[in-house]
C-alpha positions as MATLAB code, in Angstrom:
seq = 'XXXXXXXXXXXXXXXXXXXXXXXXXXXXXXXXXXXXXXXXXXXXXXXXXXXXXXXXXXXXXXXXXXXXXXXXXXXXXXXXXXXXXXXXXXXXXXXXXXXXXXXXXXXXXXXXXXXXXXXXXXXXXXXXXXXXXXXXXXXXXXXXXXXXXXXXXXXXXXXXXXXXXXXXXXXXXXXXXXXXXXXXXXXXXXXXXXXXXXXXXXXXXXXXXXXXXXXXXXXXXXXXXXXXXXXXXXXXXXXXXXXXXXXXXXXXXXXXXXXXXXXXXXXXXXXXXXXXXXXXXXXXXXXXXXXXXXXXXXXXXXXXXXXXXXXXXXXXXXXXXXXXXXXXXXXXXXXXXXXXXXXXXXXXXXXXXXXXXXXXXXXXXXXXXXXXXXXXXXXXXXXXXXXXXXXXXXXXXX';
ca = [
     -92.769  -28.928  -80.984;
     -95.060  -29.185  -84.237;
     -92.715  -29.236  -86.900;
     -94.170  -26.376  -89.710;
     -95.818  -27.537  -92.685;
     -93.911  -26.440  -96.092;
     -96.091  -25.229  -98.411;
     -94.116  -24.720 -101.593;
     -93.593  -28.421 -102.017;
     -96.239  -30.016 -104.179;
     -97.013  -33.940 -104.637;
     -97.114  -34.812 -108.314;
     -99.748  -36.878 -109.364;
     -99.520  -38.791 -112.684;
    -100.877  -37.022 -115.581;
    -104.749  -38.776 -116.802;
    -103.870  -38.948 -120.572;
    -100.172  -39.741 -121.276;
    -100.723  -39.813 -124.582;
    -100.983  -36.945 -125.108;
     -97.871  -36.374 -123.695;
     -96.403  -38.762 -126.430;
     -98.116  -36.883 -128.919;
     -96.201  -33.742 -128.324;
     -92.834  -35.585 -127.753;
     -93.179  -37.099 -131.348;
     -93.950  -33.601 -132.973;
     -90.684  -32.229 -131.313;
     -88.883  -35.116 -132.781;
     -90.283  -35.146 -136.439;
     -89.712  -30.855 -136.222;
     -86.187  -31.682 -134.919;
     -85.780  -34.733 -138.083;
     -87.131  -31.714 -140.547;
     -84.860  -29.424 -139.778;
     -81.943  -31.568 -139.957;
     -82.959  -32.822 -142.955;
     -83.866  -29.679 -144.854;
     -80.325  -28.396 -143.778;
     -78.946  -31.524 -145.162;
     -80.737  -31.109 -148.515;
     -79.716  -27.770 -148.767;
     -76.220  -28.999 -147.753;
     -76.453  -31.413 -150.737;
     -77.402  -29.173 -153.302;
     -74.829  -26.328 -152.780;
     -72.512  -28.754 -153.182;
     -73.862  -30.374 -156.386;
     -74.447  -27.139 -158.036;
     -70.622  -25.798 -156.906;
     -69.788  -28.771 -158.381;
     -71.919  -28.105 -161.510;
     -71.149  -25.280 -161.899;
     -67.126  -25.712 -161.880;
     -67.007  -28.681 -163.776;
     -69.496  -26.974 -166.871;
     -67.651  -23.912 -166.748;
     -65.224  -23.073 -169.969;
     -61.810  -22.439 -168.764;
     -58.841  -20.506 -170.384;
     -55.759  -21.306 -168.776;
     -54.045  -24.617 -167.323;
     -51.411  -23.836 -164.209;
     -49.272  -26.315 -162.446;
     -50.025  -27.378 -158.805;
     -47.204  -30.113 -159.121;
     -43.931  -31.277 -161.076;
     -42.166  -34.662 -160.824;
     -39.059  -34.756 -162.419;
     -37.307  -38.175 -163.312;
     -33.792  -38.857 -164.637;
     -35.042  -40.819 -167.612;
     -35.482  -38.709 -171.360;
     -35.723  -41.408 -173.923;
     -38.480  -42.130 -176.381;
     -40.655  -44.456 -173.936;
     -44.500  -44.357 -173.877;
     -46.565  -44.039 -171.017;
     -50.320  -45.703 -170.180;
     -52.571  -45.094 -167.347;
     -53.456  -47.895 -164.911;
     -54.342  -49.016 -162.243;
     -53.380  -46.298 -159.715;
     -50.497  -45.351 -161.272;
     -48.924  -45.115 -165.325;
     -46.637  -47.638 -167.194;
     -43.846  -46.651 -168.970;
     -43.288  -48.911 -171.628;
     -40.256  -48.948 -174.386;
     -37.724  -51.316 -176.259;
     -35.208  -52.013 -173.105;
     -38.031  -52.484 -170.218;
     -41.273  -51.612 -168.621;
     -42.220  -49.952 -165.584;
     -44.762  -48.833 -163.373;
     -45.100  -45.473 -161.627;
     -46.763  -44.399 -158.767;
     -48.172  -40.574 -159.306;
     -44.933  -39.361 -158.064;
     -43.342  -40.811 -161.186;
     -41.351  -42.939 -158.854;
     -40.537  -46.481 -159.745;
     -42.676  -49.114 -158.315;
     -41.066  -51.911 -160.370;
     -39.267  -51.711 -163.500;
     -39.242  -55.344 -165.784;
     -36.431  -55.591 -168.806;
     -37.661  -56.737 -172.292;
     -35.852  -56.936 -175.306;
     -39.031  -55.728 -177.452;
     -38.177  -54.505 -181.406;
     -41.682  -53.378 -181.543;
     -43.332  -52.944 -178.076;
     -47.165  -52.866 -178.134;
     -49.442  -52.579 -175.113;
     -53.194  -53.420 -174.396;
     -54.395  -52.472 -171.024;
     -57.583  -53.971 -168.419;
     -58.627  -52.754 -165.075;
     -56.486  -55.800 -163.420;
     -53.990  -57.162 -165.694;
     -52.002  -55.666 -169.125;
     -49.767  -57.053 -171.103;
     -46.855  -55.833 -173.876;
     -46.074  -57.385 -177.025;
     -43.304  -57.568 -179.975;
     -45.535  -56.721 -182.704;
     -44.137  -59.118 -185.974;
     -42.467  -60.910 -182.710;
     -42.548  -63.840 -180.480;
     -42.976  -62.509 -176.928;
     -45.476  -61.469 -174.928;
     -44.996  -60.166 -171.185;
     -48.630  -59.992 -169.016;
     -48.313  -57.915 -165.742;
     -50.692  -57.318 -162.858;
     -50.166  -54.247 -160.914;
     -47.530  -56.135 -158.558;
     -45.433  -56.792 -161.601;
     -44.885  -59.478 -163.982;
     -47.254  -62.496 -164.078;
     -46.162  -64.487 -166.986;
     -44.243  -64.826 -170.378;
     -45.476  -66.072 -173.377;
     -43.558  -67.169 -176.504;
     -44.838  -68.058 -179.331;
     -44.210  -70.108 -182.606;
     -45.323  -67.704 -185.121;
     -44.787  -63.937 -185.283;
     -47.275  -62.096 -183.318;
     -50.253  -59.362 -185.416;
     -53.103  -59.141 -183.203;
     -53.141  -59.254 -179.440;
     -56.428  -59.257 -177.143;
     -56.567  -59.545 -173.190;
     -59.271  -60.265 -170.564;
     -58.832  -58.705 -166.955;
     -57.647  -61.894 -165.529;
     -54.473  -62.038 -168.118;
     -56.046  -64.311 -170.349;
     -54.271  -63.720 -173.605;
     -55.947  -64.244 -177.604;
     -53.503  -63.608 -180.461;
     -53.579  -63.355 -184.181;
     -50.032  -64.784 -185.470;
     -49.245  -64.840 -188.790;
     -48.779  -67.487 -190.858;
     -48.766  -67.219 -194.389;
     -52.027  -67.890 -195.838;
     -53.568  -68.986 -193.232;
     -52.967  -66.989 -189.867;
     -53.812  -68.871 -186.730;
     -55.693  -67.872 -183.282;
     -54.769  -68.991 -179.575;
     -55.673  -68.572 -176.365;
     -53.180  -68.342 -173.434;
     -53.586  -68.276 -170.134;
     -50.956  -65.813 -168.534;
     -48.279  -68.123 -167.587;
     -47.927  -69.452 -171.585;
     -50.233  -72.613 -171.424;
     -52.126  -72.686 -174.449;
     -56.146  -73.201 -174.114;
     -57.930  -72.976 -177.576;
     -56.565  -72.949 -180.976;
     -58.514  -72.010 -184.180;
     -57.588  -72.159 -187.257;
     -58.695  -69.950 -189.733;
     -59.003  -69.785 -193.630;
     -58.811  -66.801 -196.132;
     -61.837  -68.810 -198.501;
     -63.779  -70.126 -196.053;
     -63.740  -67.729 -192.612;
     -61.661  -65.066 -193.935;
     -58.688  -63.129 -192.589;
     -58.657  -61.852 -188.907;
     -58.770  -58.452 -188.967;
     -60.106  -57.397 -185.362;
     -60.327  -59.493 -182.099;
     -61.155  -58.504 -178.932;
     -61.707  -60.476 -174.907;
     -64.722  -60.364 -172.540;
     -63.619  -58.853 -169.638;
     -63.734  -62.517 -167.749;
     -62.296  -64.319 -170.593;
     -65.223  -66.686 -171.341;
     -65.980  -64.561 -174.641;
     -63.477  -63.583 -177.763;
     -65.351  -61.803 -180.603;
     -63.318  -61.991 -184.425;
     -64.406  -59.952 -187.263;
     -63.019  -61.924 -190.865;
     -62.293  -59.821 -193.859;
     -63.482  -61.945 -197.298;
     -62.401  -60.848 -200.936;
     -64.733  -62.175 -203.307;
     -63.541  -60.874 -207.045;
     -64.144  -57.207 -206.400;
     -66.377  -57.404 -203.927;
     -65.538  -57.314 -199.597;
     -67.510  -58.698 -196.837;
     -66.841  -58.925 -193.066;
     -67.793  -61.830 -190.930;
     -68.171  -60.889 -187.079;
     -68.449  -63.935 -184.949;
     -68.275  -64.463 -181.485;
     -66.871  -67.839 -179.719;
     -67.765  -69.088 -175.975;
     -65.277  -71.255 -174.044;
     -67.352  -71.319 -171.036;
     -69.740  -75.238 -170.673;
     -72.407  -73.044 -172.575;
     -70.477  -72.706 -175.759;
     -69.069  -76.562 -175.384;
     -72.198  -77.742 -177.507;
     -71.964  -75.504 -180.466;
     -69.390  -76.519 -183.036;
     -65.965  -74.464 -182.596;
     -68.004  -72.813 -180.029;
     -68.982  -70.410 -182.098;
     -72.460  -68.941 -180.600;
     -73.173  -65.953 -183.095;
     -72.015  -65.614 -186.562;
     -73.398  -62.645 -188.513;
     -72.049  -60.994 -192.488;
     -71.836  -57.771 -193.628;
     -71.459  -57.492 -197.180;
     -69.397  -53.882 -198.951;
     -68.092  -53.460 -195.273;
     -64.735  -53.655 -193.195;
     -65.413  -54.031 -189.442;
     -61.898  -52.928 -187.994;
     -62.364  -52.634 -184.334;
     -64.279  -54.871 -182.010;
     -64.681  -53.832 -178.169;
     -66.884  -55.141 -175.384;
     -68.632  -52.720 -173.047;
     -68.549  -54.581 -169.850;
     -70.642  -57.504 -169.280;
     -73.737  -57.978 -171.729;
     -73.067  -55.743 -174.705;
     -70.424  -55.276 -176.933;
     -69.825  -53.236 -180.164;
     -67.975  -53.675 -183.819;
     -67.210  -50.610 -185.803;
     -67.160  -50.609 -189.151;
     -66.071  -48.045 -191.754;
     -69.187  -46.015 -191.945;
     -71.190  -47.407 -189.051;
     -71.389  -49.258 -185.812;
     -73.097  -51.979 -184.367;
     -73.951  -52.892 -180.699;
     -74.319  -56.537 -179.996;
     -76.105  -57.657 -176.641;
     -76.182  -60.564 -174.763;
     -73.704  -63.299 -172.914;
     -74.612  -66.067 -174.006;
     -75.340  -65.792 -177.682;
     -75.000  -61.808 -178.433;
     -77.639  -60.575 -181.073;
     -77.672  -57.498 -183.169;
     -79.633  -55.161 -180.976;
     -78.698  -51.727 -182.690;
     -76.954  -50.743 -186.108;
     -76.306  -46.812 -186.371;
     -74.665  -45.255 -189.699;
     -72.334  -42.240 -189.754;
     -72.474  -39.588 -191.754;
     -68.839  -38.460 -191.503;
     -65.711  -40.481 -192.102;
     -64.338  -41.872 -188.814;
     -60.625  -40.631 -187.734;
     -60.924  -42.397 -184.084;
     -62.895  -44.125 -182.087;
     -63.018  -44.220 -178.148;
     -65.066  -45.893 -175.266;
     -65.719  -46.593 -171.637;
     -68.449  -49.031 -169.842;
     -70.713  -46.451 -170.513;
     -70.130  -44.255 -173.648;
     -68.972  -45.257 -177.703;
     -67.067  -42.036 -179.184;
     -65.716  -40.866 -182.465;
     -63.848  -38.177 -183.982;
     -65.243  -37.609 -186.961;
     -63.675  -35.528 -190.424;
     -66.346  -33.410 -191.432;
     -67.357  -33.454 -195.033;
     -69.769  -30.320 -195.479;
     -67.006  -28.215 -193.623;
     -63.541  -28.030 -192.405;
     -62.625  -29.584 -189.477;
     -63.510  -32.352 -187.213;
     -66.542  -33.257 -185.317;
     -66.581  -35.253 -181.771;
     -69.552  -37.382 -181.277;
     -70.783  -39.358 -178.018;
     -73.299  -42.240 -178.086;
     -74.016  -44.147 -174.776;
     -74.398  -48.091 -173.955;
     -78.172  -48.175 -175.701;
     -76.603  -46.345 -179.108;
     -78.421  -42.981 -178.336;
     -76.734  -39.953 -179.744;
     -75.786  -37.953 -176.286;
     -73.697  -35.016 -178.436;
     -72.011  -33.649 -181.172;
     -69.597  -30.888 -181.072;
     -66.783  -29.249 -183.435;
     -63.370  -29.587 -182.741;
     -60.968  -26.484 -182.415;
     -58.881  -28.462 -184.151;
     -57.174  -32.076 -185.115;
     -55.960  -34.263 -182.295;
     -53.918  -37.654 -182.440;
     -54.379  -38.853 -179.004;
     -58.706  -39.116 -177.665;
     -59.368  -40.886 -174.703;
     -63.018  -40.994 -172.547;
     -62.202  -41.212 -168.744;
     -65.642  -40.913 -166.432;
     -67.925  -38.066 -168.388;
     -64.727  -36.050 -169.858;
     -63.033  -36.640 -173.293;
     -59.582  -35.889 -173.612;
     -57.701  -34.994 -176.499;
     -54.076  -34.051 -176.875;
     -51.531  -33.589 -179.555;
     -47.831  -31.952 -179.504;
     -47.980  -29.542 -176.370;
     -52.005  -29.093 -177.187;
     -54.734  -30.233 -175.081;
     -59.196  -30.304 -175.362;
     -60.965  -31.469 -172.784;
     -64.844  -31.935 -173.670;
     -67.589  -33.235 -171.743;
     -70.549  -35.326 -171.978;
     -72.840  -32.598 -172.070;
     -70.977  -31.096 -174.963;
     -69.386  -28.361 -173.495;
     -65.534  -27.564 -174.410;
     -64.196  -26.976 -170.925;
     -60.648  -26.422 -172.037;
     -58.780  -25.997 -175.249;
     -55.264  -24.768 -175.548;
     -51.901  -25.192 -175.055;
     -49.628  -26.893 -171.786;
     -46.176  -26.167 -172.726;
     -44.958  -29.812 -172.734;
     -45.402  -32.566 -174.930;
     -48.390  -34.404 -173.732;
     -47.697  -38.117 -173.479;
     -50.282  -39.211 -171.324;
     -52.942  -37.001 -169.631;
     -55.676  -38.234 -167.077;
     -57.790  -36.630 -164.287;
     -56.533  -36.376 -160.854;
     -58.134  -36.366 -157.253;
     -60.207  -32.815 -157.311;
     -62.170  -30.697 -159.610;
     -60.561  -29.617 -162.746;
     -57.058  -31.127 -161.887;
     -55.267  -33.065 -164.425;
     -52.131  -35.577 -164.644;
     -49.736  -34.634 -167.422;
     -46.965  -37.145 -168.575;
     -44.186  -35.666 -170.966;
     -40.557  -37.014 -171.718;
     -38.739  -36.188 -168.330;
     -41.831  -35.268 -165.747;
     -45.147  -35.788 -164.426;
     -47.033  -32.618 -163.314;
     -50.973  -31.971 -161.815;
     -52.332  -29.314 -163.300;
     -55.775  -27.280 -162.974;
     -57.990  -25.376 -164.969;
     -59.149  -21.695 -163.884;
     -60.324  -18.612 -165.775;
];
């Protein structure tokens, strides 16, 4: 029997141009890519300009999202680090995590406790004392005493430790690594160098910049110079690498802006040094107001400034390169400024202003505790606030 011949079935025979065949495949793929990307973008840009938009906004009231309570009420201080914020006083210092819970607590016997912080290490001295206590973040790292009583104090991030003790006449500089051992000594001399009044650490160490006050009769000059204990600074005598005067001038704070530039502030200007090797002037700027207080970061040089034509205070923000970013008035005067990211924080009493770099005053009022500390937390507009007795997140809304 003749079996009966299907005739819907069909024998495919291989196309004569597969390339075009590729053609359209690729055009389906790089519509597909378009659309994912365009939804993307879009994606992107909502969220930048929610962000924008929240973070530019000026905001009226501060509410709590969070309290902390501790058992301690005594007149300690209190320093952000790390991931967490020291608490620092006569009897002991401790760390916090941002549940004000004790990490690690470290008794001192401290008359007059003072406290510079780094990204990796800090350390607390007795100011007009002998000790000096450098922590890391896991707790104490060394103890340092020394032979003369202790003025100045500068730190690197690795613990490395430069002091100013006092001595009469002639007040002497060393170096010490954290664990006490003493690496350079200078000393200095009221007629020849002048009288250290500003010192300050490159971040690795290998760097220590000194501004000298002279008295000449009845005139003043500072002396800023900067020494190198790394093999490149070995060949210059005392290792000094840059040594520049300023005459009818005191330059009172010295600060170095991560690797390759550093500043010295003086009492009507500021000047920003580059370089690692041998740092040059590369920028002088003059103020036109009287400086009250000056702040920084890696990436901005602030001041509060007392405003002479009118009442009241100005804030002004420069960045690495000395250009003028803003200038705003204050709503009033503050004790307490602080840069952290693109927001400057003020705070005095139970009063609070937060500015930011683009000028804008995103909060000013009051937060019904005594600020010690304040720093931003994890979110938009949300704030850490250490008084006496508690640690609370706040956050800003209308």
């Amino acid at each position: 029997m003749a079996q009966k011949k299907k005739t819907y079935l069909r024998i495919l025979t291989p196309p004569e141009d597969l390339s075009e065949i590729i053609r359209k495949v690729r055009r389906i793929r790089r519509a597909r890519l378009r659309r994912i990307l365009v939804a993307a973008v879009l994606i992107i840009l909502a969220v930048c300009g929610t962000y924008l938009l929240l973070n530019n906004q000026t905001y009226s009231q501060a509410r709590t999202a969070a309290q902390y309570s501790s058992d301690i009420s005594d007149t300690s201080n209190y320093v952000q680090f790390s991931d967490g914020i020291i608490r620092y006083n006569r009897d002991g210092v401790a760390f916090l995590n941002k549940e004000n819970e004790e990490q690690w607590i470290q008794p001192t016997q401290l008359q007059n406790p003072v406290i510079v912080v780094k990204d990796g290490s800090f350390a607390v001295a007795d100011s007009g004392g002998n000790s000096i206590l450098v922590f890391s973040e896991d707790g104490l790292t060394g103890e340092i005493e020394t032979t003369l009583p202790i003025e100045k104090i500068a730190l690197s991030d690795q613990g490395i430790v430069s002091v100013v003790l006092r001595n009469e006449d002639t007040p002497e500089i060393i170096t010490y690594d954290a664990t006490g051992n003493v690496l350079v000594e200078l000393q200095t001399s009221p007629g020849t160098t002048g009288y250290p009044t500003a010192l300050e650490m490159s971040d690795d160490g290998k760097m220590m910049a000194v501004s000298y006050l002279t008295v000449d009769g009845t005139g003043i000059s500072s002396r800023v110079i900067y020494y190198d204990f790394s093999e490149a600074g070995q060949s210059r005598q005392d290792n000094i690498v840059s040594s520049v005067v300023y005459n009818d001038t005191v330059m009172a704070d010295i600060f170095f802006m991560g690797s390759g530039r550093s500043v010295v502030v003086g009492d009507s200007s500021f000047v920003i040094y580059r370089g690692t090797d041998a740092p040059e002037v590369e920028k002088e700027i003059t103020l036109d107001q009287e400086i009250q207080s000056v702040f920084h970061s890696d990436r901005y040089i602030g001041f509060v400034l007392l405003n002479q034509e009118k009442s009241g205070y100005e804030v002004r923000l420069y960045n690495r390169q000395g250009e003028q970013i803003i200038s705003r008035d204050l709503p009033g005067k503050y004790g307490n400024v602080k840069i952290s990211g693109d927001e400057i924080i003020l705070f005095d009493g139970d009063r609070c202003c937060i500015v930011t770099a683009t000028g804008i005053i995103k909060y000013e009022g009051e937060l019904s505790v005594e600020v010690l500390e304040m720093f931003p937390a994890f979110g938009v507009n949300r704030y850490y606030v250490m008084s006496v007795d508690e640690l609370r997140v706040i956050y800003l809304t209308k």
